[in-house]
C-alpha positions, 0 to 999 in steps of 0.5 A, a space after each residue: 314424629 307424628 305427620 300431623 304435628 304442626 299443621 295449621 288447620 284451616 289456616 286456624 288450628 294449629 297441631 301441637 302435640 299426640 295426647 290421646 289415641 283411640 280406636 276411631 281417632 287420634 286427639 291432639 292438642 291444638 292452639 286456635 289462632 282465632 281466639 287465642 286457646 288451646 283447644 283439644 283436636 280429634 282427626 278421624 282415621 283416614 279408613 273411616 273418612 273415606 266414604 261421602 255417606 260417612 262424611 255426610 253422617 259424621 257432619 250431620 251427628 257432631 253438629 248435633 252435638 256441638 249444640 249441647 251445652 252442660 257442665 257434665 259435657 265436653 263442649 264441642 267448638 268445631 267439626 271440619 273438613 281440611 286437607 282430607 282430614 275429618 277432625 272435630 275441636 272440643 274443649 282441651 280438658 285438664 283431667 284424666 279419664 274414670 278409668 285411669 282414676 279407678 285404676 289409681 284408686 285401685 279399681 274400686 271407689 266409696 260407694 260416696 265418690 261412686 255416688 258423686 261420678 254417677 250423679 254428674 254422669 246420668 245428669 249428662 246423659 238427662 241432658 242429651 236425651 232431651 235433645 234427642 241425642 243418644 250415647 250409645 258408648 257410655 263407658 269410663 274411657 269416655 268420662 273425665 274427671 277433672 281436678 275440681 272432682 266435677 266429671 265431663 262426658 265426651 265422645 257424644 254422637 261418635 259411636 254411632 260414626 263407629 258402627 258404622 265401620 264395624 259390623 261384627 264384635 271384634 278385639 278392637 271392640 273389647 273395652 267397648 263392649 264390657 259396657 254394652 246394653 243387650 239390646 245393642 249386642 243383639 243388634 235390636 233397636 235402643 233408645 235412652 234407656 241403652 245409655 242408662 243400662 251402660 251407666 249402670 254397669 260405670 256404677 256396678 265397676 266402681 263400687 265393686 272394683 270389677 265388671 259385670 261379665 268378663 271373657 275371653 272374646 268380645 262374643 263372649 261378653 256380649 253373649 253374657 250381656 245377653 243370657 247371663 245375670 251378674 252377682 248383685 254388688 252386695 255379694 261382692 261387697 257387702 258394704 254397698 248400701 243395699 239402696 244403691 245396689 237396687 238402683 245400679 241392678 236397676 239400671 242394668 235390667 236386660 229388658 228395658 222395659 225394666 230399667 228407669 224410663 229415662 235419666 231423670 227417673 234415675 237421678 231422682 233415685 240417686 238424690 233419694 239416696 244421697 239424702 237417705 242412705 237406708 231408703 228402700 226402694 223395693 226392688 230386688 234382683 229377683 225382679 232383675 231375674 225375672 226380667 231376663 227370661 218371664 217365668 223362668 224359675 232357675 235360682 242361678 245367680 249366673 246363667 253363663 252360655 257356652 261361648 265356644 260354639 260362637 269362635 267360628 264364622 258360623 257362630 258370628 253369623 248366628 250372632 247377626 241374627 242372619 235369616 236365611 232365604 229358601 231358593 226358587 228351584 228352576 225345574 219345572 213342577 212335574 204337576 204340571 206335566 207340560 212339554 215342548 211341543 208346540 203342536 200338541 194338545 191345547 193343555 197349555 191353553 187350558 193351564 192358563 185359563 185355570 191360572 187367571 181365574 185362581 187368580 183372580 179368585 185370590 184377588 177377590 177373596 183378598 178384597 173381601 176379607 180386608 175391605 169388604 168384610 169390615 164394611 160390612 161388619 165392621 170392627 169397633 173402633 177406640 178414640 184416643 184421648 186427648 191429653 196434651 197440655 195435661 201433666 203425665 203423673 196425673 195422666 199416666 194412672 188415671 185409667 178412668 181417661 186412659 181406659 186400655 190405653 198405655 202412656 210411653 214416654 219418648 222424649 223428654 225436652 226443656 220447655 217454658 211449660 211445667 215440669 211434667 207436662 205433656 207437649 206432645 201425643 202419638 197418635 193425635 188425641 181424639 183420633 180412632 184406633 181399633 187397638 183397645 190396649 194401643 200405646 201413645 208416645 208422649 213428649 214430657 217437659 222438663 221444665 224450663 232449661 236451667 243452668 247453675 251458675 258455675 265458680 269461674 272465680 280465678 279462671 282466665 278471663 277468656 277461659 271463663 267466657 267461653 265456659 259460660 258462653 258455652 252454657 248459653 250465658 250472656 256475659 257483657 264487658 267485664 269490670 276491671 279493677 286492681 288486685 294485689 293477690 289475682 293475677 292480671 286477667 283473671 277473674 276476681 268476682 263474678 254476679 249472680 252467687 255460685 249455684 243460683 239457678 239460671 236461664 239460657 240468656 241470663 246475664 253473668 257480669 264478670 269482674 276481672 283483675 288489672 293485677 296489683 296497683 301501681 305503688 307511687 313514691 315522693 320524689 325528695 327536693 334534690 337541689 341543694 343537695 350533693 351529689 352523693 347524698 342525692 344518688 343514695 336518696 333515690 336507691 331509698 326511695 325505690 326509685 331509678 338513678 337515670 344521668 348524671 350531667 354536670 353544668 356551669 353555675 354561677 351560683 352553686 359550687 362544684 358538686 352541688 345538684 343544680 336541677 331535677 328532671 321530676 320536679 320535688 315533692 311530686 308522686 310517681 310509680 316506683 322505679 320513675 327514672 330521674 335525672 340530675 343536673 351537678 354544678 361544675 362551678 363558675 364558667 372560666 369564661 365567663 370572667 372579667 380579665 386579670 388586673 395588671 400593673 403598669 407604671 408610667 413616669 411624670 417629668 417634674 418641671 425644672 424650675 419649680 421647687 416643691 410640687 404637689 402631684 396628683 394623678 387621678 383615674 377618673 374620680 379615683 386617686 392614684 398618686 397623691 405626692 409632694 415633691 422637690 423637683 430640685 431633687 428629683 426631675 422624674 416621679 414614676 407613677 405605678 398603676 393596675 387595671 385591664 384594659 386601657 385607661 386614661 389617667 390625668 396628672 395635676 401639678 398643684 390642683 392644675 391638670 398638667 397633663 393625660 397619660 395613657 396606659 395600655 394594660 393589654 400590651 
C-alpha cells in the first residue's frame, strides 16, 4: 500500500487514493476537510525536493500559477510544504488525458475534433503568456479532456522545476521530448513561441495519427527537432484541409522568428479557419524548409542526422554545446630567456621597465579608441520613437515613424486599454541609440480581461462556486427554491446567459434546488368513526398509523374513535404520524350500585278489623293494601333500593309508624 494513503496534510488534506504517477510526481486524490471537496494532490519526489534553491523555485512558479484562472486551465488551490512532503492541491478533474483519448480513437482524430482541442489548448496557453508564464512541456499527457468535450491544461510551471533536475536527455525524458521546440533541445533560451511550437506538433499527432520525428533515443528525436523537417500532414493524409496543414507547419517552424509571434495570432488563424475551411493563408512548407537552414536549396522532404555518433559521452557533450578552455601552460616562455640568479645581470629590471610601458601603452590605445576617439569624431546618434498608448497594427508598419526601427512584441497582458495598444516600450521612447536597425520590445494589450460565463447548470452548489470563483467571478448568496426534477443543492438557473462576456468581479447569482416540495395531505375527521375504518382511512391518505390507545367513554361505545392527535380537516406533509384515542365503553366504576330487594314485615292491630295500609318511600307508594286484621296479624311489605331508606307505614291515612331498611347488609 502506498505510504502516503491516509495522511492528513496540514491537519487539511487528507490522501485517499494513487490515481496518476508521473516522472516528477505521484498525484492523488485528496478530500479537503476545510471546504468539504475533493481535490487532486501532486507530492513531489522525495530526490527533487531536497535542495532549499528547489523548494525556494517550486513555491516561487506554483504560486505563479495558482494566480491563473481560465476555463482551459487546471486551477491551482494550494502549494505546501507538510511533514517533508513538497505537494501542490489542484482542481480533481473527472476526464482522461489527450493521449488516452487519441489512443482510444485510434491515434488519429477529425481534423474537427483536432480543431476543437487545438482551439481550447492555444486559448490556454494565450492566457498564460500574458501573464508572463511559459509551459515549456505542452505535450497530450498534459491536457484533459473532460466529459463535456471542453479540454484543461495542467502542469503549469512544473517543467521548468524538471529541468532542473535533468540536465541531459534521457529515457526518462522520452515522452517529453517527441514535443519538444528546437531551441529547447539545443538548450537556447525560449519564449512563447516554445509552447506554440509544442502545440503544433499536439495538431500534427492528431490529425495525422503520429508524430513529427520518431527514434530510438531521447538524442535522437531531439537531433531531428533540430535538423530534420517532417512530412507535411497532407502527405500523410490528403484529407487534412490544406489550411489547417499551413497553420500546424506554422507552428512548427524551426526558426521562431517563423512561427505565430504569440498564441493570439494563432488562434486568429484557427478562427479563420473554423469559419472558412478553404482559406488560403499563403503559407507552404517551403517557407518551413527555408526557414530551417537560410539558402539551402536541397528538395529533401526529411534531412535525418546520423544519430549513432550521439550514444557516447563525447556525443552528449557535443549536445550540451560544451566549449572548452585552452590551459595556461606553467613553463616559462623561453623569449624571455631569464634564470634564477639573483646576482646577474639587470635583464630582469629592464623586462619589467618594458612591461609597464606596453602596458600602459595598451591602456592608452584602449581609452582612445573607446572614449577619446567618439569624442572626437563622434558616431550619429537615432532617437527612438515614442509610440506608447498607440495601437501596434497601425505602428508596426508605418516605417515613416519607425524609420530602421523593427517592433517585438514581448508580452501580451489584459488591460482596460484597447486590444492592441502598446503599454509599454524598450528602450523608453525618445531616447538615443547608435543602432539605426535597433529592435524595440513592446507590451501590447489585450484588451480587457474577459470571462465567458460557463454553464454550471446542475452542478453542485459548492462545486459551482468554486468554479466561478476561480474565474475571478462574484457569486453572493444563492437563491433557493423547491424543484421536483434538480436534486438538493444543485444549481437550478443561474444570471447573466451562458457565453455572455464578463469581467473579473461581475457578479453571477445563482439559483439553487431545496429539491422536490413538501406534498401535504387532509387529515379526514376520524371521531365517530370505527376503529377499523379509521386505520385503513390513514394507509389511503398517505399518512403514518402512529398508537392506538384505548379510553373510557361514557358517550361512545366500545370500538368507537374517540380523539385525534391532528386535528380533522387540517393540511400536513405525507407521512404526518397520527394517533388515535378508541372508546373501551362506560367505566364500571363509574356506576351507581345494583338495586336490591328487602322485605320487612307490618304488625296489624289486633283489634281493628278492616285497615287500609299504606307504605311510602317518601312521596313514592310502595304498598298500598286493604286488610283484615281479623284474618291476618302480619302484612310483609317487599321493597328494592341501595342504600338505606326510610320508609313510613300508615294505617287509614295515620302514620303509624317508620321502618327502616339497610339494602347494604
Amino acid at each position: 500500500m502506498d505510504q502516503n494513503i491516509g495522511k492528513l496534510l496540514d491537519n487539511r488534506y487528507e490522501i485517499l487514493e494513487l490515481i496518476g504517477v508521473g516522472g516528477m510526481a505521484k498525484v492523488y486524490k485528496a478530500r479537503c476537510h476545510r471546504l468539504n471537496r475533493l481535490v487532486a494532490v501532486k507530492i513531489l519526489r522525495d530526490d527533487l525536493s531536497q535542495g532549499a534553491d528547489f523548494r525556494r523555485r517550486f513555491h516561487d512558479e506554483s504560486q505563479a500559477v495558482a494566480m491563473l484562472s481560465h476555463p482551459n486551465i487546471m486551477a491551482v488551490y494550494d502549494v505546501s510544504r507538510s511533514s517533508d512532503l513538497e505537494y501542490i492541491v489542484m482542481e480533481l478533474i473527472d476526464g482522461i488525458t489527450l493521449k488516452q483519448y487519441m489512443q482510444k480513437k485510434g491515434n488519429k482524430l477529425n481534423w474537427r475534433e483536432a480543431l476543437h482541442f487545438i482551439t481550447q489548448i492555444v486559448k490556454a496557453l494565450g492566457h498564460a503568456h500574458s501573464r508572463g508564464i511559459i509551459h515549456r512541456d505542452i505535450k497530450p499527457h498534459n491536457v484533459m479532456v473532460l466529459r463535456d468535450g471542453s479540454v484543461k491544461v495542467t502542469d503549469f510551471g512544473i517543467a521548468r522545476l524538471a529541468s532542473a533536475g535533468h540536465s541531459t536527455l534521457t529515457q526518462e525524458t522520452l515522452g517529453s521530448v517527441h514535443y519538444i521546440s528546437p531551441e529547447q533541445a539545443r538548450g537556447s533560451h525560449i519564449d512563447a513561441r516554445s509552447d506554440l511550437y509544442s502545440a503544433g506538433v499536439v495538431l500534427y499527432e492528431m490529425i495525422t495519427g503520429r508524430l513529427p520525428f520518431e527514434g530510438d533515443s531521447p538524442v535522437s528525436v531531439a537531433i531531428q527537432h533540430i535538423n530534420s523537417i517532417p512530412l507535411s500532414p497532407r502527405e500523410i493524409n490528403e484529407d487534412i484541409p490544406e489550411a489547417l496543414e499551413a497553420i500546424t507547419m506554422k507552428a512548427m517552424a524551426p526558426n521562431p522568428d517563423k512561427r505565430y509571434v504569440s498564441a493570439d495570432a494563432m488562434l486568429a488563424d484557427l478562427e479563420e479557419f473554423r469559419k472558412n475551411p478553404s482559406i488560403n493563408f499563403e503559407y507552404t512548407s517551403d517557407d518551413l524548409r527555408c526557414s530551417l537552414s537560410e539558402g539551402n536549396d536541397t528538395d529533401e522532404k526529411t534531412r535525418p542526422v546520423p544519430v549513432a555518433a550521439f550514444s557516447s559521452p563525447e556525443a552528449d557533450s557535443i549536445q550540451r554545446r560544451g566549449r572548452g578552455v585552452q590551459p595556461i601552460s606553467d613553463e616559462p616562455d623561453s623569449d624571455f630567456g631569464y634564470n634564477d640568479r639573483r646576482d646577474g645581470p639587470a635583464w630582469p629590471i629592464f623586462a619589467a621597465v618594458a612591461a609597464i610601458l606596453l602596458f600602459t601603452g595598451l591602456v592608452f590605445w584602449f581609452l582612445y579608441s573607446t572614449f577619446i576617439q567618439d569624442m572626437l569624431t563622434p558616431s550619429p546618434t537615432y532617437t527612438i520613437p515614442a509610440i506608447e498608448g498607440l495601437i501596434y497594427e497601425s505602428v508596426v508598419n508605418d516605417t515613416e515613424r519607425l524609420g530602421d526601427f523593427t517592433l517585438h512584441i514581448s508580452s501580451t497582458i489584459a488591460s482596460e486599454e484597447p486590444e492592441g495598444t502598446i503599454l509599454k516600450q524598450i528602450p523608453d521612447g525618445n531616447t538615443t541609440t547608435k543602432d539605426p536597425a535597433a529592435q524595440i520590445s513592446v507590451t501590447v494589450s489585450s484588451g480587457p480581461e474577459i470571462i465567458v460565463m460557463p454553464d454550471v447548470t446542475g452542478k453542485e452548489y459548492m462545486k459551482a462556486l468554486v468554479d466561478l470563483q476561480n474565474l475571478g467571478l462574484s457569486v453572493p448568496v444563492p437563491e433557493y427554491v423547491t424543484d421536483e426534477e434538480v436534486p438538493s443543492n444543485h444549481v437550478v438557473s443561474f444570471t447573466p446567459l451562458e457565453g455572455t462576456i464578463l469581467r473579473p468581479g461581475d457578479k453571477v447569482q445563482l439559483v439553487v434546488s431545496k429539491g422536490p416540495a413538501e406534498k401535504l395531505e387532509t387529515v379526514p375527521l376520524f371521531i365517530g368513526q370505527t376503529e377499523e375504518w379509521a386505520r385503513n382511512k390513514i394507509k389511503l391518505q398517505n399518512l403514518t398509523e402512529g398508537t392506538i390507545y384505548p379510553v373510557w367513554s361514557s358517550e361512545y361505545e366500545a370500538g368507537i374513535v374517540v380523539d385525534q392527535s391532528v386535528a380533522a380537516y387540517t393540511e400536513v406533509p405525507q407521512g404526518t404520524v397520527i394517533n388515535l384515542q378508541v372508546s373501551k365503553g362506560v367505566d364500571p366504576s363509574t356506576l351507581p350500585p345494583a338495586a336490591v330487594t328487602r322485605t320487612f314485615n307490618i304488625s296489624l292491630p289486633v283489634q281493628a278489623a278492616i285497615i287500609h295500609v299504606v307504605v311510602r318511600d317518601g312521596s313514592e307508594v310502595v304498598l298500598d293494601r286493604t286488610v283484615d286484621s281479623t284474618l291476618e296479624a302480619i302484612l310483609p311489605c317487599t321493597v328494592t333500593g341501595t342504600g338505606v331508606k326510610n320508609y313510613e307505614v300508615y294505617f287509614d291515612g295515620t302514620l303509624q309508624t317508620t321502618h327502616t331498611v339497610d339494602f347494604n347488609s
